[in-house]
N, CA, C and O atoms as a printed pandas DataFrame, in Angstrom:
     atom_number atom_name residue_name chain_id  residue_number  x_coord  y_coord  z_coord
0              1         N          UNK        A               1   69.754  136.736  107.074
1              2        CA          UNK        A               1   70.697  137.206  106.083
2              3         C          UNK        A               1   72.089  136.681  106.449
3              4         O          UNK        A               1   72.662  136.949  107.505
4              5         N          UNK        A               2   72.517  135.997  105.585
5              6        CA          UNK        A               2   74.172  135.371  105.686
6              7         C          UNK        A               2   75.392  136.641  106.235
7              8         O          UNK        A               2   75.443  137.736  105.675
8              9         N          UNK        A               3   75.948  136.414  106.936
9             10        CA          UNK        A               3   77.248  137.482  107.475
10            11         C          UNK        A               3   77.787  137.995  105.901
11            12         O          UNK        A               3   77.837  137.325  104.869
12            13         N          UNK        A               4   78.182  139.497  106.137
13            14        CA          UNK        A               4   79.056  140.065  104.953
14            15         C          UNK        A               4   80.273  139.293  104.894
15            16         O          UNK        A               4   80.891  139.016  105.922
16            17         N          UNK        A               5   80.692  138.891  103.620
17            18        CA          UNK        A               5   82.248  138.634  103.211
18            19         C          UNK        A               5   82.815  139.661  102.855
19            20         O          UNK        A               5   82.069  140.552  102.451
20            21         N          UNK        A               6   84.476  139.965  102.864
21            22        CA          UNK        A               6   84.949  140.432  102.679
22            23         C          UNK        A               6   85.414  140.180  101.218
23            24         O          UNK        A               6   85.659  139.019  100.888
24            25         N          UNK        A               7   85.610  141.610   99.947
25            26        CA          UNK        A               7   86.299  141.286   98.818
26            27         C          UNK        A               7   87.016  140.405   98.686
27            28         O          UNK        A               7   86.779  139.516   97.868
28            29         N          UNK        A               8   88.161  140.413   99.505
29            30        CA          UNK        A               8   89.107  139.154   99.628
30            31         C          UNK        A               8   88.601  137.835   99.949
31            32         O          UNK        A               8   89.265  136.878   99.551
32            33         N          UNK        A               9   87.698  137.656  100.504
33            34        CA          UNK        A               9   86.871  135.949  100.443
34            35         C          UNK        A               9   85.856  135.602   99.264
35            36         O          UNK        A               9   85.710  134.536   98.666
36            37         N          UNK        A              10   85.153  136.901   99.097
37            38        CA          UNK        A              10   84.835  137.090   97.687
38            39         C          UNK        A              10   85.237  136.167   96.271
39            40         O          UNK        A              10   84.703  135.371   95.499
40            41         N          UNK        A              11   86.725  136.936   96.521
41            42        CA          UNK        A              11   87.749  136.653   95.373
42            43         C          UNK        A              11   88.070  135.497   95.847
43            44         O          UNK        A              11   87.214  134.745   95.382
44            45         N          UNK        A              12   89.015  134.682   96.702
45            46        CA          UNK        A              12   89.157  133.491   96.735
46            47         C          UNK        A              12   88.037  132.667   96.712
47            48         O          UNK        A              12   88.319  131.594   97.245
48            49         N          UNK        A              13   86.757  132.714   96.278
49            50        CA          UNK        A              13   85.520  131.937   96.389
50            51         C          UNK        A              13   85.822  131.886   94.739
51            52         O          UNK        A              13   86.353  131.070   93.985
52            53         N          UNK        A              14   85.180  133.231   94.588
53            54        CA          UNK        A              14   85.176  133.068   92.873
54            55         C          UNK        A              14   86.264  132.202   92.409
55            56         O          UNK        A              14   85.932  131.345   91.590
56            57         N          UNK        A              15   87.873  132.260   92.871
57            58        CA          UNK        A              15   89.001  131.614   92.617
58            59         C          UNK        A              15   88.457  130.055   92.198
59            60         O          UNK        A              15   88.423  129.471   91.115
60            61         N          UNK        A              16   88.142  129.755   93.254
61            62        CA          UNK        A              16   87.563  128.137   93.399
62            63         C          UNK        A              16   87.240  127.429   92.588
63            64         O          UNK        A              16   87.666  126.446   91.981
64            65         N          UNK        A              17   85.707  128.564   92.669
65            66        CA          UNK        A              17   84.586  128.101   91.252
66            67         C          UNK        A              17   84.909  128.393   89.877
67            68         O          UNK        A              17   84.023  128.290   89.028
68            69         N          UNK        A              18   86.427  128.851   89.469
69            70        CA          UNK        A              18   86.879  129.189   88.309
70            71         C          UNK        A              18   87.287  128.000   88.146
71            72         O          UNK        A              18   86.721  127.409   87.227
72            73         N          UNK        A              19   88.586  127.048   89.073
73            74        CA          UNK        A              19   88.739  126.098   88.986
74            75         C          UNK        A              19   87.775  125.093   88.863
75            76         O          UNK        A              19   88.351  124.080   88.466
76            77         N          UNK        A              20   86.779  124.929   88.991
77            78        CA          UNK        A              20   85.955  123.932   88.667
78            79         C          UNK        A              20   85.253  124.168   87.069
79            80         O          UNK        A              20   84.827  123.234   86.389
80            81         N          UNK        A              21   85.238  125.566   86.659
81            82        CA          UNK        A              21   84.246  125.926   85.534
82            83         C          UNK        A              21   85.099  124.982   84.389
83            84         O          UNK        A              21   84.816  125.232   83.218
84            85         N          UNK        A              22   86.156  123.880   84.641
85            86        CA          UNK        A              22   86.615  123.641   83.495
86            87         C          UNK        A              22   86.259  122.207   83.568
87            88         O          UNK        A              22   86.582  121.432   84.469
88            89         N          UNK        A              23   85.273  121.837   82.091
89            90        CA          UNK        A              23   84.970  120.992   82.048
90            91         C          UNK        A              23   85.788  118.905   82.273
91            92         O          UNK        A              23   85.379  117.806   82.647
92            93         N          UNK        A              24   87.144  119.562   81.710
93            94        CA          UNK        A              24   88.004  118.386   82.182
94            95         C          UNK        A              24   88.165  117.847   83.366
95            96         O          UNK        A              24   88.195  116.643   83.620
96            97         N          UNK        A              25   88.323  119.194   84.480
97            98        CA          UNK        A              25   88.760  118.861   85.689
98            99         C          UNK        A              25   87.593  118.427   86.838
99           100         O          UNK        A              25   87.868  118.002   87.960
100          101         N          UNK        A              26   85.862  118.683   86.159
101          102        CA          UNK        A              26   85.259  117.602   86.678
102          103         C          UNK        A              26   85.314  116.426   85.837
103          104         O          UNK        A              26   84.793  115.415   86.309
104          105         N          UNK        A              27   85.763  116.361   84.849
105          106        CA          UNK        A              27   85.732  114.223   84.650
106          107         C          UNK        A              27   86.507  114.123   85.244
107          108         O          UNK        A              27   86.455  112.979   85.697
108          109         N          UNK        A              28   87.667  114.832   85.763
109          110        CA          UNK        A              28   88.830  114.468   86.649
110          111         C          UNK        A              28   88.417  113.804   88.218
111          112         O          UNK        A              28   88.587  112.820   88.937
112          113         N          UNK        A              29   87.806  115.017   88.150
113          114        CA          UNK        A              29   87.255  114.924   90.165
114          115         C          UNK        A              29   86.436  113.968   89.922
115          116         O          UNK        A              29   86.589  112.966   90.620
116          117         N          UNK        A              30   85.251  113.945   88.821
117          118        CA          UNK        A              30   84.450  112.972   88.978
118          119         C          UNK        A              30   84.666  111.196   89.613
119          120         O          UNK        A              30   84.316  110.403   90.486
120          121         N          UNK        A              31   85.595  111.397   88.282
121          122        CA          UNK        A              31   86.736  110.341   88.416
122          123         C          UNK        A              31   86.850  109.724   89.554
123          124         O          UNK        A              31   86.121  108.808   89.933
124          125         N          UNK        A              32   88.274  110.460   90.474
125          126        CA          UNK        A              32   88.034  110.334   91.598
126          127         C          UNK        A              32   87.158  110.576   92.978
127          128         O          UNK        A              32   87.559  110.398   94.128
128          129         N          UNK        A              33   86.161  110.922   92.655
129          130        CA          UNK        A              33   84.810  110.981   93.415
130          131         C          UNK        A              33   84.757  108.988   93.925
131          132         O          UNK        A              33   84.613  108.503   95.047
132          133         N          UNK        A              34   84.935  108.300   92.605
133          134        CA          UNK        A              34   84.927  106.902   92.819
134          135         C          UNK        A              34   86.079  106.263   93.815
135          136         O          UNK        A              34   85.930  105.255   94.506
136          137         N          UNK        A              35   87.023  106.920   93.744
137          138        CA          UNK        A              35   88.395  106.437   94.651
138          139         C          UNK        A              35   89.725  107.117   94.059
139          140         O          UNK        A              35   89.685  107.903   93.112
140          141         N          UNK        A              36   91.108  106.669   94.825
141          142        CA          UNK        A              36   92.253  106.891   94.146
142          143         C          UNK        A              36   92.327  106.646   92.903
143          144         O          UNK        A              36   91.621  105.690   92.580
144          145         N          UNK        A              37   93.124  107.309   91.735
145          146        CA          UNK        A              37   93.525  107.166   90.915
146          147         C          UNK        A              37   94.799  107.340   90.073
147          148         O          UNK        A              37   95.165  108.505   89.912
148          149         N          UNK        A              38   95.597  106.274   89.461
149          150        CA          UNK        A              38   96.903  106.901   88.752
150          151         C          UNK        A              38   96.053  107.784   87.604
151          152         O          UNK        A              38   94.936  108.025   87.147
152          153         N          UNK        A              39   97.617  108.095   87.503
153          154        CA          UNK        A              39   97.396  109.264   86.039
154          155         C          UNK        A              39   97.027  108.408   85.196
155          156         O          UNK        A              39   96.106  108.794   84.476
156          157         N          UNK        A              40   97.448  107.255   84.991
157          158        CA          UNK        A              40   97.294  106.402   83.634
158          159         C          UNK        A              40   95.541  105.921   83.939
159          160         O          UNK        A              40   94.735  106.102   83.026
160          161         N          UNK        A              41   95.203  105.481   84.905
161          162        CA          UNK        A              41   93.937  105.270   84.916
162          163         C          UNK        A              41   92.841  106.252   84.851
163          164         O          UNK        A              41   91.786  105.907   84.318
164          165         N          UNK        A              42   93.002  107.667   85.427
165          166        CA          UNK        A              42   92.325  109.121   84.822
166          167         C          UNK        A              42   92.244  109.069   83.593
167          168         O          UNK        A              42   91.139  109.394   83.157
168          169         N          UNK        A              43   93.199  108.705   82.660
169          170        CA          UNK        A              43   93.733  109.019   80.577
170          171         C          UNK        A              43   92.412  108.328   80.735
171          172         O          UNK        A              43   91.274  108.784   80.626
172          173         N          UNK        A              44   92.864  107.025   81.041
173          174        CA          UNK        A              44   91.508  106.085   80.550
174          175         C          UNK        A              44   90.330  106.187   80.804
175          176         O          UNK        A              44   89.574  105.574   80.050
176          177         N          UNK        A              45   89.808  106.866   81.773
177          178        CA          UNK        A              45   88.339  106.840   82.256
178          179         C          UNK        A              45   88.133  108.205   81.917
179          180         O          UNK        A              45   86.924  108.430   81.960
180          181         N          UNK        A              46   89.050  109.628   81.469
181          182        CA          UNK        A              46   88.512  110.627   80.883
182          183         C          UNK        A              46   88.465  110.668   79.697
183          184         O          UNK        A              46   87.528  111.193   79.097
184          185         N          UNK        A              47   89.682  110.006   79.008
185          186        CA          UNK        A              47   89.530  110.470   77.169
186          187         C          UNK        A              47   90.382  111.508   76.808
187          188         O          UNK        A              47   90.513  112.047   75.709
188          189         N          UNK        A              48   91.323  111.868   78.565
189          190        CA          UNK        A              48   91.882  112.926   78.347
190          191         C          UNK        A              48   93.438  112.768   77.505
191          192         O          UNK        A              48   93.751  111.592   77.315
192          193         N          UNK        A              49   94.193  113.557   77.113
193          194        CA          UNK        A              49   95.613  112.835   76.997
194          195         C          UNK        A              49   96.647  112.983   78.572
195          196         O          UNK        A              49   96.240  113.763   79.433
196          197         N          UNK        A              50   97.597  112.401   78.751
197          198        CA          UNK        A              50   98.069  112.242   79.566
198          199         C          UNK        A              50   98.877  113.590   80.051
199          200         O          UNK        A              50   99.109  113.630   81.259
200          201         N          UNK        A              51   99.320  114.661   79.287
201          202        CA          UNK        A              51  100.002  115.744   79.318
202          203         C          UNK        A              51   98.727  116.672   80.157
203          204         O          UNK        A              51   98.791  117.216   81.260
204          205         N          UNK        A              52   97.491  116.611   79.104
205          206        CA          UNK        A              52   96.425  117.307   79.934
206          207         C          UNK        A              52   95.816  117.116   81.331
207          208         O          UNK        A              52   95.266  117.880   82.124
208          209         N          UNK        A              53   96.163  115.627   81.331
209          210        CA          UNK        A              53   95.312  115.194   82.830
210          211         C          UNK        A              53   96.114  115.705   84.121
211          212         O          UNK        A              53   95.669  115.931   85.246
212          213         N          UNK        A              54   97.820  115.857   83.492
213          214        CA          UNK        A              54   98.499  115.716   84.116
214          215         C          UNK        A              54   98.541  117.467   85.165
215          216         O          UNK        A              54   98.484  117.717   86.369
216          217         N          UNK        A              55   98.671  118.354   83.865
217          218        CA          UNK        A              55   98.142  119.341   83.552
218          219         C          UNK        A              55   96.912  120.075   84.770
219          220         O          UNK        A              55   96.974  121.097   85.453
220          221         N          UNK        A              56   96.103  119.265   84.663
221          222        CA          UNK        A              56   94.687  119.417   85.517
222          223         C          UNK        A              56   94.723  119.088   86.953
223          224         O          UNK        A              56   94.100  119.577   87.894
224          225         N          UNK        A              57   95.572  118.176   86.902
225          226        CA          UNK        A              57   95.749  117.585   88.180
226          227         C          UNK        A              57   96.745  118.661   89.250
227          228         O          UNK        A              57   96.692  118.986   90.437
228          229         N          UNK        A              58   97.701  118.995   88.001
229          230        CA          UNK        A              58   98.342  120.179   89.101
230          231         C          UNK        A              58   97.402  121.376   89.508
231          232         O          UNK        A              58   97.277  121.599   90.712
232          233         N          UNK        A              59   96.854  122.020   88.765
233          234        CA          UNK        A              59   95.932  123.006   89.329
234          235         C          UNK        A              59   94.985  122.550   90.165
235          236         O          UNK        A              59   94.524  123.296   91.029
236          237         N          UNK        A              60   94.689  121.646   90.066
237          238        CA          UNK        A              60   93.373  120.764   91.090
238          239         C          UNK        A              60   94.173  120.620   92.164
239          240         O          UNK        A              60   93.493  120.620   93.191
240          241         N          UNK        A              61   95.662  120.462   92.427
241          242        CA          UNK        A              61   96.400  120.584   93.812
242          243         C          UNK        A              61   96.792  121.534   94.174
243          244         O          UNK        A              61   97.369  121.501   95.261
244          245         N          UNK        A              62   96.713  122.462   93.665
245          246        CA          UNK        A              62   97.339  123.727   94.125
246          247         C          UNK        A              62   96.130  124.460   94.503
247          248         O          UNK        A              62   96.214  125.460   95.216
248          249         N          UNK        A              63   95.333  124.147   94.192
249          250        CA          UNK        A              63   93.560  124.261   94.383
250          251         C          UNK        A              63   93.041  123.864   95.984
251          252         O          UNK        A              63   92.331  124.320   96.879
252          253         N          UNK        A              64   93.903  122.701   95.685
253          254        CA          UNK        A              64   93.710  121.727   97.296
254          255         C          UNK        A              64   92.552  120.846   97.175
255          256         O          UNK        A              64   92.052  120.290   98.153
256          257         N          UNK        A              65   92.047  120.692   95.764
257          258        CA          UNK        A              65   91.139  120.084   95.918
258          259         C          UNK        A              65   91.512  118.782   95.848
259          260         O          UNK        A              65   90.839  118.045   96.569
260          261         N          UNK        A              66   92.356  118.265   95.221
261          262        CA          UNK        A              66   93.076  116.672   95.400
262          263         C          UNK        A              66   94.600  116.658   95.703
263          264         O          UNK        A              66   95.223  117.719   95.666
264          265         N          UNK        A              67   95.208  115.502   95.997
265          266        CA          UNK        A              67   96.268  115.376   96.818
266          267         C          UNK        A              67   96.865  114.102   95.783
267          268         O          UNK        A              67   96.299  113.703   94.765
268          269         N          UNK        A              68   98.157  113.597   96.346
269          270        CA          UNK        A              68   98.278  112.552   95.702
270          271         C          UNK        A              68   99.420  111.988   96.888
271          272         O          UNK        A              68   99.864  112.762   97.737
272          273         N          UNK        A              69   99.872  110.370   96.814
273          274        CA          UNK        A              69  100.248  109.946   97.349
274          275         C          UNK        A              69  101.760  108.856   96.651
275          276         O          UNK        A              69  101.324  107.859   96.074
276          277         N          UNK        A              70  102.743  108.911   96.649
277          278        CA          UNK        A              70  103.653  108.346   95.669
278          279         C          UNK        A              70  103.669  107.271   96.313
279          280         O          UNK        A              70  103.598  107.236   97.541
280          281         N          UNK        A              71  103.771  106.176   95.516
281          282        CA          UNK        A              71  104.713  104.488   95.384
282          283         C          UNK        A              71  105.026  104.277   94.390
283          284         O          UNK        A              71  104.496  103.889   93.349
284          285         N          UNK        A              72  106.303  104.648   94.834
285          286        CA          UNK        A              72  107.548  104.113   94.167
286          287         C          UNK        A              72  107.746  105.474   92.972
287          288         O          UNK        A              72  107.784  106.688   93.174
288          289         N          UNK        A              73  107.849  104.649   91.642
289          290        CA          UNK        A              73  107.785  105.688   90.277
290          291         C          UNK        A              73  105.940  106.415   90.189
291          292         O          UNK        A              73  105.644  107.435   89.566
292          293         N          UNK        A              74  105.225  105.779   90.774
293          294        CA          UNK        A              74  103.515  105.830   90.527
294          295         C          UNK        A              74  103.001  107.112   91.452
295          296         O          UNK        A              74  103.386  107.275   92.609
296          297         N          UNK        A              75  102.199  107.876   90.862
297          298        CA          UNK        A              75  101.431  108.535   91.992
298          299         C          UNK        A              75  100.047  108.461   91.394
299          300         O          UNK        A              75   99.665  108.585   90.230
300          301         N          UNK        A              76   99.194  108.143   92.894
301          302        CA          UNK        A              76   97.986  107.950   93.010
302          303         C          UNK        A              76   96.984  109.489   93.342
303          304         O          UNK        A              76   97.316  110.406   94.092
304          305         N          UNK        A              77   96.150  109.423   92.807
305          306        CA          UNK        A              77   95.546  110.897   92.956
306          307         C          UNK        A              77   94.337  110.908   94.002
307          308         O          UNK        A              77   94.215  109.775   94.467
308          309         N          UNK        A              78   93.642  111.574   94.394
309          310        CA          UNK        A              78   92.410  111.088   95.337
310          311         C          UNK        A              78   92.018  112.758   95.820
311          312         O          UNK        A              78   92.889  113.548   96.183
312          313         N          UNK        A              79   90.466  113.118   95.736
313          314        CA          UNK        A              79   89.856  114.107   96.631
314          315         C          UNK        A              79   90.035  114.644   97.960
315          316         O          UNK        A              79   89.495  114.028   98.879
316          317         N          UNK        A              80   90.683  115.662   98.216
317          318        CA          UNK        A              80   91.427  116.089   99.382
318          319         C          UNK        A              80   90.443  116.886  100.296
319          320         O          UNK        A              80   90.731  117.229  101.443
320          321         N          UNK        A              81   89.421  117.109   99.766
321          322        CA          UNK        A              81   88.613  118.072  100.143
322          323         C          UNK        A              81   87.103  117.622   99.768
323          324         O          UNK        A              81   86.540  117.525   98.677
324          325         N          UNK        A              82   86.703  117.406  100.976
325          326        CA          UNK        A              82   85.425  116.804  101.077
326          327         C          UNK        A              82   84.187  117.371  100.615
327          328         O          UNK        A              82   83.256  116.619  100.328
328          329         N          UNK        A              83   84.054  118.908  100.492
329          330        CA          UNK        A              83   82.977  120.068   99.976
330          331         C          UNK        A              83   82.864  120.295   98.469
331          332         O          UNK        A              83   82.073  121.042   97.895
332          333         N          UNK        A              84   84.296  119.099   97.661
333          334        CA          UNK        A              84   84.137  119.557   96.188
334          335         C          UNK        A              84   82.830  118.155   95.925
335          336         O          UNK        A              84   81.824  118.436   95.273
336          337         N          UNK        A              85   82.965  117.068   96.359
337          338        CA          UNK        A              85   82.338  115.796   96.699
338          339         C          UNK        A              85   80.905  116.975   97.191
339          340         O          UNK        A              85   80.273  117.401   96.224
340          341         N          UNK        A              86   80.594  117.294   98.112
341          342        CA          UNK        A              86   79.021  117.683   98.745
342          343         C          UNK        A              86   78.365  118.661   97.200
343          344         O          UNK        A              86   77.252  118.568   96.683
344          345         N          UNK        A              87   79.619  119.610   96.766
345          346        CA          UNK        A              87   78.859  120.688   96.081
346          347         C          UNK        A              87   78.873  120.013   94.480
347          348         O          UNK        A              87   78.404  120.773   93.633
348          349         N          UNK        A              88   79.369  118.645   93.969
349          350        CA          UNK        A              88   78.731  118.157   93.098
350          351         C          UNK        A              88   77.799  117.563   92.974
351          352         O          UNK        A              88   77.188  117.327   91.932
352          353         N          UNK        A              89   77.497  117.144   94.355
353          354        CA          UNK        A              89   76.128  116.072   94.705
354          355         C          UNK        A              89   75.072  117.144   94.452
355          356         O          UNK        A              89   74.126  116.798   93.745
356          357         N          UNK        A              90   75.098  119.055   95.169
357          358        CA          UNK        A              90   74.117  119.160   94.990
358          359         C          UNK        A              90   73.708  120.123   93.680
359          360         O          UNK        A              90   72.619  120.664   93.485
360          361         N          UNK        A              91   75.036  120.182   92.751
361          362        CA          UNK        A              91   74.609  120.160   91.576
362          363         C          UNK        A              91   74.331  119.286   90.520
363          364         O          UNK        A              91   73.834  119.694   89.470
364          365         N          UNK        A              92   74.601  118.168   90.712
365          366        CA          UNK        A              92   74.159  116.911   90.304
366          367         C          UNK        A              92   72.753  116.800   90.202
367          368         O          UNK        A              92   72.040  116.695   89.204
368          369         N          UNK        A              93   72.396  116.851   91.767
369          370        CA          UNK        A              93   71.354  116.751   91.907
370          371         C          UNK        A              93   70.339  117.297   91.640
371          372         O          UNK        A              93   69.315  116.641   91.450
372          373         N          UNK        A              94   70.373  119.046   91.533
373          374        CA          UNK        A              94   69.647  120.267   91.039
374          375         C          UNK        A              94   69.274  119.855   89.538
375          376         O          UNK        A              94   68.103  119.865   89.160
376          377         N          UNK        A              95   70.711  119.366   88.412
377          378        CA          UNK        A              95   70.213  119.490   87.245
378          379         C          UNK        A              95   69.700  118.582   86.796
379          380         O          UNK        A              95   69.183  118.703   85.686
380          381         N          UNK        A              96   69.643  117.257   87.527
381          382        CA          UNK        A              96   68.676  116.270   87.462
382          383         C          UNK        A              96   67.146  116.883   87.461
383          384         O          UNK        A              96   66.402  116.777   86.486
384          385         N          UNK        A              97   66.897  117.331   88.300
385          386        CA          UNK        A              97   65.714  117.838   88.797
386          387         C          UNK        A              97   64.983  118.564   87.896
387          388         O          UNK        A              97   63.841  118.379   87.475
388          389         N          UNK        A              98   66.054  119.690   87.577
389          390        CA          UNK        A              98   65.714  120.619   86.275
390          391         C          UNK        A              98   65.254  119.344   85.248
391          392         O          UNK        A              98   64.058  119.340   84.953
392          393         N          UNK        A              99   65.812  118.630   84.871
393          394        CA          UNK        A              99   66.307  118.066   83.392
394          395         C          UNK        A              99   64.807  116.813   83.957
395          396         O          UNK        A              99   65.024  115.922   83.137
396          397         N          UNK        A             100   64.098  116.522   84.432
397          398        CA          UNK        A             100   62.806  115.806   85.008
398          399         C          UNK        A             100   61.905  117.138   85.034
399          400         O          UNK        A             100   60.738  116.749   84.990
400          401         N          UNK        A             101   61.934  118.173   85.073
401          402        CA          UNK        A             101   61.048  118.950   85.226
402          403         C          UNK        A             101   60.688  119.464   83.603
403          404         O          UNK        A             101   59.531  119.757   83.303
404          405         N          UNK        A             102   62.042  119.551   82.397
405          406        CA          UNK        A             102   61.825  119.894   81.465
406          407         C          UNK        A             102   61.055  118.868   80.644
407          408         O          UNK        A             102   60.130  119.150   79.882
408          409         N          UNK        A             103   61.461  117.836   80.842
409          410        CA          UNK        A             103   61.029  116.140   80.012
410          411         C          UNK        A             103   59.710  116.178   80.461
411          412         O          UNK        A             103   58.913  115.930   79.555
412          413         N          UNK        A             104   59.005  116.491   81.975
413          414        CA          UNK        A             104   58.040  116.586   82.102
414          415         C          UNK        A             104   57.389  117.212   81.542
415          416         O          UNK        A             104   56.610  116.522   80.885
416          417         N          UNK        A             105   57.192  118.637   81.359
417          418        CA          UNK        A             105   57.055  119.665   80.447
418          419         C          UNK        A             105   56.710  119.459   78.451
419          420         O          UNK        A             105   55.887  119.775   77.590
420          421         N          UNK        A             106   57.807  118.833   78.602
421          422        CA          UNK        A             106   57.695  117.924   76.797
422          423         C          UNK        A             106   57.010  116.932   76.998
423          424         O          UNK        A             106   57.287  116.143   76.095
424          425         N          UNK        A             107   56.304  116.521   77.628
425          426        CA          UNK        A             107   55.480  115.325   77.889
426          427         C          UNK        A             107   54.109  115.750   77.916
427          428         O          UNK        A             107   53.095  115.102   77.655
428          429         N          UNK        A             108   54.283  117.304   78.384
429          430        CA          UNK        A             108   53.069  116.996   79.084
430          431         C          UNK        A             108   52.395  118.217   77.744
431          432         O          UNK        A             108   51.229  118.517   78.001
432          433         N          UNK        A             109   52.866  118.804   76.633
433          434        CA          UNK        A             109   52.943  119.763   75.793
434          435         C          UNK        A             109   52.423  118.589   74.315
435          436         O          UNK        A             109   51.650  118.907   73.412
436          437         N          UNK        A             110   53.062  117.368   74.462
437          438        CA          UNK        A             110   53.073  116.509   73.290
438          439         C          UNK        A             110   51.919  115.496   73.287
439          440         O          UNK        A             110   51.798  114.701   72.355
């Protein structure tokens, strides 16, 4: 049996996973899952507008889950935290699994 948490770790857990429940801010992370990124190159590879990404990106740092690094007028964005990277792999990976188990299922029904 896993050690008791305390309410208060509780709540900053749930905190976390609130920040992630928003669908933008994984194309965000996703995003950078691949490497650094400017803001202008996030717009482009999410679809997002630039106010929103911008938007996302602050809560995703105050989160701690990404960081950014300035040159010059530019800032580059990048994954600060290595466990948001592990715990998409293994939901990635889970709903793959699911989503092969259902197709199987319709396959095997048809």
């Amino acid at each position: 049996m896993p050690r008791p948490l305390s309410p208060e770790i509780l709540d900053q857990i749930a905190g976390r996973f609130r920040v992630l429940a928003e669908p933008a801010r994984l194309r965000i992370l996703y995003s950078l899952m691949g490497g650094e990124r400017s803001v202008t190159e996030l717009v482009e590879e999410t679809g997002l507008s630039q106010a929103n990404v911008s938007k996302h990106l602050g809560l995703l740092r105050r989160a701690r889950f990404v960081d950014r690094r300035k040159e010059g007028l530019y800032a580059f964005y990048h994954v600060s935290d290595p466990s948001v990277e592990t715990l998409c792999e293994i939901m990635c990976g889970r709903l793959e699994a699911q989503l092969a188990e259902q197709v199987a299922l319709l396959e095997a029904v048809s």
